[in-house]
N, C-alpha and C positions, 0 to 999 in steps of 0.2 A: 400352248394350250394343253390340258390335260387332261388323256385321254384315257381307254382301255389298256393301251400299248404303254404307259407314262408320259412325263412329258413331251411333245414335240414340237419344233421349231416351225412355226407358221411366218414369221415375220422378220427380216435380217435388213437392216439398216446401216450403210457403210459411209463411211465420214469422207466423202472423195478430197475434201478440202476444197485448193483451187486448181488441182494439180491438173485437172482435164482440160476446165478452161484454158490455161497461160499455155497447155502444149499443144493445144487448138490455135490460139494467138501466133505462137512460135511458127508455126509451119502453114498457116494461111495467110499468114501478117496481116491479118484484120486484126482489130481491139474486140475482144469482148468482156467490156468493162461497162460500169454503172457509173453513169455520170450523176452527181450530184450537185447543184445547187447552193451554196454556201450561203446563208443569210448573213453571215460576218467573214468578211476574207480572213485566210488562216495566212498568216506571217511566221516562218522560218526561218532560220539557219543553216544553211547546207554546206560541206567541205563539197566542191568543184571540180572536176578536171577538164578545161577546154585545150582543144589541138590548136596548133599554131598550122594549120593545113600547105601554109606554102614550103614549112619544112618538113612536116611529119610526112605527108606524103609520099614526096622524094626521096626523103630516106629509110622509111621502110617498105616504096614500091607497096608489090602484092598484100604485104601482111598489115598495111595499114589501116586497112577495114577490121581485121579481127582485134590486131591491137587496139583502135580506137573504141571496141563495143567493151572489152575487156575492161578497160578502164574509168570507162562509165560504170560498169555496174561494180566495179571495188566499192566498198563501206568506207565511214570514214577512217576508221581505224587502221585499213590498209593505205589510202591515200594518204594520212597522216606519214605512214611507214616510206610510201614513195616520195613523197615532199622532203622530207629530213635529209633522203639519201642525196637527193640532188642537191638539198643545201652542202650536205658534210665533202659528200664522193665527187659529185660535179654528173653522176648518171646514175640510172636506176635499174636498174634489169629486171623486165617479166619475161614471165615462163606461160606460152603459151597450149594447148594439149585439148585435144579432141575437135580441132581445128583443119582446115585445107593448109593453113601456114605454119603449124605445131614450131617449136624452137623457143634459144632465146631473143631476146631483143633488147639493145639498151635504148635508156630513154633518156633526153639529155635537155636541160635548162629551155632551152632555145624551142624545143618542142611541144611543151606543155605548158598552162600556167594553172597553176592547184592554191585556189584561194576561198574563201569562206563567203558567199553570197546569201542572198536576203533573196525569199522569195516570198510572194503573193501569189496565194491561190482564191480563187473567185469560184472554182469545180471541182467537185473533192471525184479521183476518179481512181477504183478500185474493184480486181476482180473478185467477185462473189465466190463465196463455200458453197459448194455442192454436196446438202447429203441424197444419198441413192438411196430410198426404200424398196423391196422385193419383197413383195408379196404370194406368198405359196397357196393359190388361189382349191388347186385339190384338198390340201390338207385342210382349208379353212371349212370347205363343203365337208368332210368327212367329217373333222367335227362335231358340225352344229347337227347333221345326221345322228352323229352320235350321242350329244348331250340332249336332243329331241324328243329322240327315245323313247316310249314307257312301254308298259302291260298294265291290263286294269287287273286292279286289287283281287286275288284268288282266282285268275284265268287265265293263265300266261301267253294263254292263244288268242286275246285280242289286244292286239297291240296296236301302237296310234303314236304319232309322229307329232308333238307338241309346239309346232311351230309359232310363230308370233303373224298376227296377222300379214304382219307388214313384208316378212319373206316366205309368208305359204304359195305356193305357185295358184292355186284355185281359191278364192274368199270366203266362198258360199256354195255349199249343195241346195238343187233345187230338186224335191223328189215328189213325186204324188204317191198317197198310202198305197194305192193299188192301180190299175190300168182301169178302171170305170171311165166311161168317157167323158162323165162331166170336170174330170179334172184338169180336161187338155189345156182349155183356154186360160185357167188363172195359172195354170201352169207356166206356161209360156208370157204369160202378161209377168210375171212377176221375174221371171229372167227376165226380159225386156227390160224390165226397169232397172231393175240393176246394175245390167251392162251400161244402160244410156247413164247412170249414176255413178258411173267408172268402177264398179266392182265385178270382177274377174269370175264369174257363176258359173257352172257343174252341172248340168242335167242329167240326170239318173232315173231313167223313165221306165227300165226294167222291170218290169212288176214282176213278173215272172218268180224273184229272189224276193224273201220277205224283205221286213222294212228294216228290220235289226241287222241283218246279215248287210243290204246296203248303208246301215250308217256305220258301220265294221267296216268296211272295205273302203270306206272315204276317210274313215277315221285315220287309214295306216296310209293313206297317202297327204294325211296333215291340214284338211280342209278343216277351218276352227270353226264355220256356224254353218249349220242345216236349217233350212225351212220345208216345212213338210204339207203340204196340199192333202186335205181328207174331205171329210163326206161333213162336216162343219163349216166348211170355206163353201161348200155352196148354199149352207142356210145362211150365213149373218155377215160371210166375205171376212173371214179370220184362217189364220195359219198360225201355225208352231215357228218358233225357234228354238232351236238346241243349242248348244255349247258342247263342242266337242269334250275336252278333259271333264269338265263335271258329269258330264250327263243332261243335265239339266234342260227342262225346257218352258219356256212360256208362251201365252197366247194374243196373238192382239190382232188389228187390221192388219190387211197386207200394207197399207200406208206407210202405218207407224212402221210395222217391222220392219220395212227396208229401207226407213232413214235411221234406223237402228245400230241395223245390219252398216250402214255406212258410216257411221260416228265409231263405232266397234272397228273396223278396218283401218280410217283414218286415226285412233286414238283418243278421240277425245272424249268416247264413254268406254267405262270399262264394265265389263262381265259382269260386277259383283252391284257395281249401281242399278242395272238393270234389274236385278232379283229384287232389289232395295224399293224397285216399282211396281213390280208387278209382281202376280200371282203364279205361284207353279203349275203346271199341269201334273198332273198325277198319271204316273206311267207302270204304276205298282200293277196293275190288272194283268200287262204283260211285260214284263221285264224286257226280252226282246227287242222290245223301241227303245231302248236308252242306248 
């Protein structure tokens, strides 16, 4: 992502393969593999090596466990290579190495039988690629802090955090213009609803602070809509909403605006539709409220 600093490494993805699973398999001897289902059995060809256990055994005692895993997992290419020798030499010599039995060992006719079998599979079974994603969960926050960011145009001293509703920690300010006391109750009725509406509401009841300096100070902690309680909501039962980055504000029932307010957090009305409906308030008298 890029930032103040240039770019930086938020997200690093490593291709583990299968390498974790089979040394997990290796060392618990469970399988962790994906069994599959075959709608048409898969028919092969495979180069072979079965032990003849009542000689291999015996003669090579101890190492006959490592010799015999060794041999299974040769390719054809190398089987190919140990088949030939027993044809030509009459034995074959491995070389064993990082083993409890290390050395060589020969191998001889009578031990082995290395031939080409047909096989049917009904279960395709196979360990899975692990990729690892890590996630740099600081940097990502620092970020969108960052890219969030603004100042309004010609004040560089109010600044506001331009978050999307959907990662603003707060949805909605609920403020009344002043501490008069008729505002308490639609005050409170209108968080009510909100919260039971599952949106995340902000009481800011300070009257104390004008109204501008509280929609500044919610502004820089990124809450995108304001509703504002005045001395209107108790003639006709109507409020404001604002829009944080624009300014802007309109007027309607507390009804309407809090399924408003809830299509605007959920997404599925945006900002600009809403102006497309309604009528602006006009906040020109005092600048200070926007």
């Amino acid at each position: 992502i890029k930032t103040s600093h240039g770019w930086i490494e938020c997200v690093g993805c490593a291709d583990r393969s299968a390498y974790d699973l089979r040394n997990h398999a290796t060392y618990t001897k469970e399988k962790l593999c994906v069994r599959e289902s075959l709608s048409k059995p898969l028919v092969t060809e495979k180069l072979m090596c079965e032990t003849n256990s009542k000689v291999f055994g015996p003669k090579l005692k101890r190492a006959a466990k490592p010799v015999q895993k060794y041999l299974e997992s040769l390719s054809d290419a190398d089987l190919t290579s140990i088949q030939s020798a027993l044809s030509t030499d009459g034995k074959a010599t491995v070389v064993l190495s990082g083993t409890p039995a290390d050395g060589e060992y020969d191998i001889t006719p009578d031990m082995v039988t290395i031939e080409v079998r047909t096989i049917t599979e009904h279960v395709r079974e196979y360990t899975p690629n692990v990729i690892e994603p890590s996630f740099g969960v600081g940097r990502i926050l620092y970020s969108l802090l960052e890219h969030s960011f603004n100042v309004r145009a010609g004040d560089e001293q109010r600044s506001f955090f331009s978050f999307k509703p959907a990662v603003a920690p707060f949805k909605c300010l609920v403020l009344p213009l002043s501490g008069h006391p008729s505002f308490a109750k639609p005050l409170q009725d209108v968080a009510r609803r909100l919260r039971v509406g599952g949106v995340p509401a902000r009481v800011d009841d300070a009257a104390s602070a004008s109204i501008g300096r509280r929609y500044a100070r919610n502004d820089e902690l990124g809450t995108p809509f304001a509703i504002t309680v005045d001395f209107q909501t108790a003639d006709d039962g109507t409020v404001t909403l604002r829009e944080r980055d624009t300014t802007k504000q309109i007027r309607a029932s507390i009804d309407e605006i809090v399924e408003l307010v809830k299509c605007l957090v959920n997404g599925s009305t945006l900002w600009d539709d809403v102006l497309s409906k309604h009528p602006l308030v006009n906040t020109s008298t005092n600048n200070s409220t926007a």
